[in-house]
N, C-alpha and C positions, 0 to 999 in steps of 0.2 A: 410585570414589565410592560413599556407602554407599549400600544398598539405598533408603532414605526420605530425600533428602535435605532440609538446610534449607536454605530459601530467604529470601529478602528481597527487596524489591520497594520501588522507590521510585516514588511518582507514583499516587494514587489519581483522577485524573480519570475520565470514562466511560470509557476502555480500561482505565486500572489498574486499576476497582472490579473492573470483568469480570472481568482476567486476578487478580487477590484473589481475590474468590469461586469460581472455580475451580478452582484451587489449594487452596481450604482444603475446596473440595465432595473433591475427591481425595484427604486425608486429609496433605498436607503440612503441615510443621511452620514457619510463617510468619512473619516481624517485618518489617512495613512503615512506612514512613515518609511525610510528605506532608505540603508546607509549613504548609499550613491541617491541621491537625490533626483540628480537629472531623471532619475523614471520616475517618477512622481508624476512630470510634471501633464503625461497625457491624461491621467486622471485629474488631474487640478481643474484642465482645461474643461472636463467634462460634469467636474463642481463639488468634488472631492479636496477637505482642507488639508491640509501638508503639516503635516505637526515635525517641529524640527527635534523634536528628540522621542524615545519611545513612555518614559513617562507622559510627555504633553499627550502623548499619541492614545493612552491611558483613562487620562483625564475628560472625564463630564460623559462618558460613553460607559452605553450600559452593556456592551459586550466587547471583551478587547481580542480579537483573535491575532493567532500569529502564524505563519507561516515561513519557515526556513530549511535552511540545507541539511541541519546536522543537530546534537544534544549541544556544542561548542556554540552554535551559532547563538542557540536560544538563548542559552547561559549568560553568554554576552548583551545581548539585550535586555535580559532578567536586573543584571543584577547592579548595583553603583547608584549612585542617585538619582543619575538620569535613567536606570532602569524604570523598566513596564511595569514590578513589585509595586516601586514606591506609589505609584498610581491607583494601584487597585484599595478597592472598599467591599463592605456588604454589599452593596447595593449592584457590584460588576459581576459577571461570569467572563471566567477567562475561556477560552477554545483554543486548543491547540488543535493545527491541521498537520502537522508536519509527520515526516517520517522517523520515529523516534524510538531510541530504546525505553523499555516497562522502566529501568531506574531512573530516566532524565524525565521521565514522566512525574511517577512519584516524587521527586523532589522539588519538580518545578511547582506541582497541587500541592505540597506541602508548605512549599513558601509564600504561594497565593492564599491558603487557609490560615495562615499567621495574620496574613493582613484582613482578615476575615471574608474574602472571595473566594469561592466553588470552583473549579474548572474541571473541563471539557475535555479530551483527548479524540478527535472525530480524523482521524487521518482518511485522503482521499484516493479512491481506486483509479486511475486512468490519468491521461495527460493534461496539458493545459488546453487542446482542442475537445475533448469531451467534457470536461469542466466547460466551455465558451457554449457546447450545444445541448447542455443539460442531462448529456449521457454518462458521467461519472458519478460512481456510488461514493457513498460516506459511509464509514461506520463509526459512530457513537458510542467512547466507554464514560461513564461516570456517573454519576445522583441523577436517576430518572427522574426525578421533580425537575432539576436543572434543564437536562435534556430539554424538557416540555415547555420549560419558561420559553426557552432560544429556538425551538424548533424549528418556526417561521422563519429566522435567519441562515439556517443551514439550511432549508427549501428554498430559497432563495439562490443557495450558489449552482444545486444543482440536486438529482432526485436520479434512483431514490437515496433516502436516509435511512439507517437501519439502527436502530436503537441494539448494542450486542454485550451490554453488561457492566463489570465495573471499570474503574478507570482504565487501566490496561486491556482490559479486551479489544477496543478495537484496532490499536496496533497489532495486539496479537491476528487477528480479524485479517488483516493487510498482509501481516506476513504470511499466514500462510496461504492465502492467493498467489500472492505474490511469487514462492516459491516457486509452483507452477508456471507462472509466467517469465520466468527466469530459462526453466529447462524448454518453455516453447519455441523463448529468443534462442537459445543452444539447438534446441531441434531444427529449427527453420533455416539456422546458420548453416549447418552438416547439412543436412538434406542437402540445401540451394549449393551448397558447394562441392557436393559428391556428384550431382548432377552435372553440375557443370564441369566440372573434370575428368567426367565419363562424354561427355557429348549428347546429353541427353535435353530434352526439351523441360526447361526450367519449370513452365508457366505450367505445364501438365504436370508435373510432383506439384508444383504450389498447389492447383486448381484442387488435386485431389486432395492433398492434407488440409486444404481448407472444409474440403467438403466431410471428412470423415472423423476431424479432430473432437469439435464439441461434442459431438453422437457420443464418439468414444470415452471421453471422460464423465461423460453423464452414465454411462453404460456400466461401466466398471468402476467408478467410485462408487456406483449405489451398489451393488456386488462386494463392495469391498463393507461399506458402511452394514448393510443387513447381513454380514456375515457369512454370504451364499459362497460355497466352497466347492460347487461342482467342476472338475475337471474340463476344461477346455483347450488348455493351452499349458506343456506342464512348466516347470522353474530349468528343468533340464535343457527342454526344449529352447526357452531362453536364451540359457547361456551358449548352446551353439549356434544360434543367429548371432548373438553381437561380437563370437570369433569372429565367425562370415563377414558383420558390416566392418568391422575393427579391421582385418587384413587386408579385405578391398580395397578400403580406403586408404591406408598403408600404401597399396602398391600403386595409387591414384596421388599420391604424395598430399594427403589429407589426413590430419591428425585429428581422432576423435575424441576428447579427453572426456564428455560428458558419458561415451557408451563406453570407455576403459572404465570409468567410476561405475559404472552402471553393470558392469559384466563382475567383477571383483565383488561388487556386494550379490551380486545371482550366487557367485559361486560359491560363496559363506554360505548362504543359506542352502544353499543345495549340501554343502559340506555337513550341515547339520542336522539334516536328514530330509530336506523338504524338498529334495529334486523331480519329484512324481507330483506331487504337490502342482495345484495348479498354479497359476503368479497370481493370483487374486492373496492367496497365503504369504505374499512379502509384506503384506499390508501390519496382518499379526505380527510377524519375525521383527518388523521392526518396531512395533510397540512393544513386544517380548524382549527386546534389547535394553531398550529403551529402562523399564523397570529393570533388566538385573542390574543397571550400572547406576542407580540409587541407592 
């Protein structure tokens, strides 16, 4: 691939605009497309060409990335004549950025390898403001040779990049971060809200769960990961804190739904005999689940 390569990019929403104006701060030679047009046209101004359909958009570029909402949306732009398909060759690697199921994944490499093109599945960790400051990660699934050709243009939107296996991995990759950062936005919700309906000082629960949050899951996932099982804290113990946060909160007119899911699964597991057990042991219970129901 040449040294500068050209790109194309479909899907200017807040990730696209991001990963757009990154790409052209980098000095890449660009032509994007985007149903709605009118957003186009602040990157046109900045010397990005405007391809009016996502084949053109395709066309003469040696790497076609896309980024969009959904598996429907890609779909859509994949397929018909003026689809992105009809465009691709040997000589293109396609990248997917989006957030996508493993099957819309496969199928979309599959119809790229019809037309004799490789693709990329590299979805990105963070928003469109860390994407603009270089602080969003990438993860990387597909043909590490591939990877390697395009490298330089995934360095380009932002760093780091993490090369994490085959196609589907790095969605997989994404989600389960992602997971986590799902129950953080739930935890920070309940916290800031139980606080505040109690009359308590907001910004000191924040200050602190800021400051104790990261320790904590570096602390106990690697606990969990190296298998260390020593008693701290037991599954019993558990389940009677999240009666305690769960009623409080009740009688503060705050419904908890993440610690009712979260106290229901303590109590299975305590049910099954791992109540003395420290919580490090829900980690197993639930890989142990996990296989009997295969």
């Amino acid at each position: 691939m040449r040294t500068n390569p050209k790109v194309g990019l479909l899907g200017l929403g807040l990730m696209g605009s991001a990963v757009a104006a990154k790409l052209l701060r980098g000095g890449l030679e660009l032509t994007v497309f985007n149903r709605t047009a009118a957003k186009a046209k602040p990157f046109v101004e900045l010397g990005a060409r405007l391809a009016r359909s996502p084949v053109e958009a395709a066309g003469g570029r040696d790497v076609l990335i896309t980024l969009v909402a959904n598996d429907e949306a890609l779909e859509a732009l994949a397929c018909g004549e003026q689809g992105f398909l009809m465009g691709l060759d040997e000589a293109k690697v396609l990248i997917d950025m989006s957030t996508l199921t493993p099957g819309a994944i496969r199928r979309t490499a599959a119809a790229a390898l019809a037309r004799g093109s490789q693709m990329l599945h590299a979805p990105i960790l963070g928003g469109p403001e860390a994407v603009l400051s270089g602080r969003a990660t990438v993860f990387v699934g597909g043909p590490e040779p591939v990877y390697k050709r395009v490298r330089s243009v995934l360095e380009a939107i932002s760093e780091p990049v993490h090369y994490v296996g085959d196609l589907t991995s790095g969605t997989l990759t994404k989600m389960s971060t992602n997971v986590m950062l799902t129950h953080l936005l739930m935890g920070t919700i309940s916290s800031l809200a139980l606080a505040k309906r109690a009359g308590l000082d907001q910004m000191l629960v924040l200050e602190t769960l800021s400051r104790i949050a990261g320790v904590n899951i570096e602390r106990i996932g690697r606990r969990m990961i190296e298998g260390e099982r020593k008693r701290t804290f037991s599954i019993r113990n558990l389940v009677k804190d999240q009666h305690y946060f769960y009623d409080t909160a009740a009688e503060l007119g705050i419904d908890l739904p993440t610690i009712s899911a979260a106290r229901d699964y303590f109590i299975r597991a305590a049910d099954r005999g791992l109540g003395e057990e420290d919580f490090t042991a829900l980690y197993s219970f639930m890989l142990g689940e996990a296989e009997e129901g295969q």
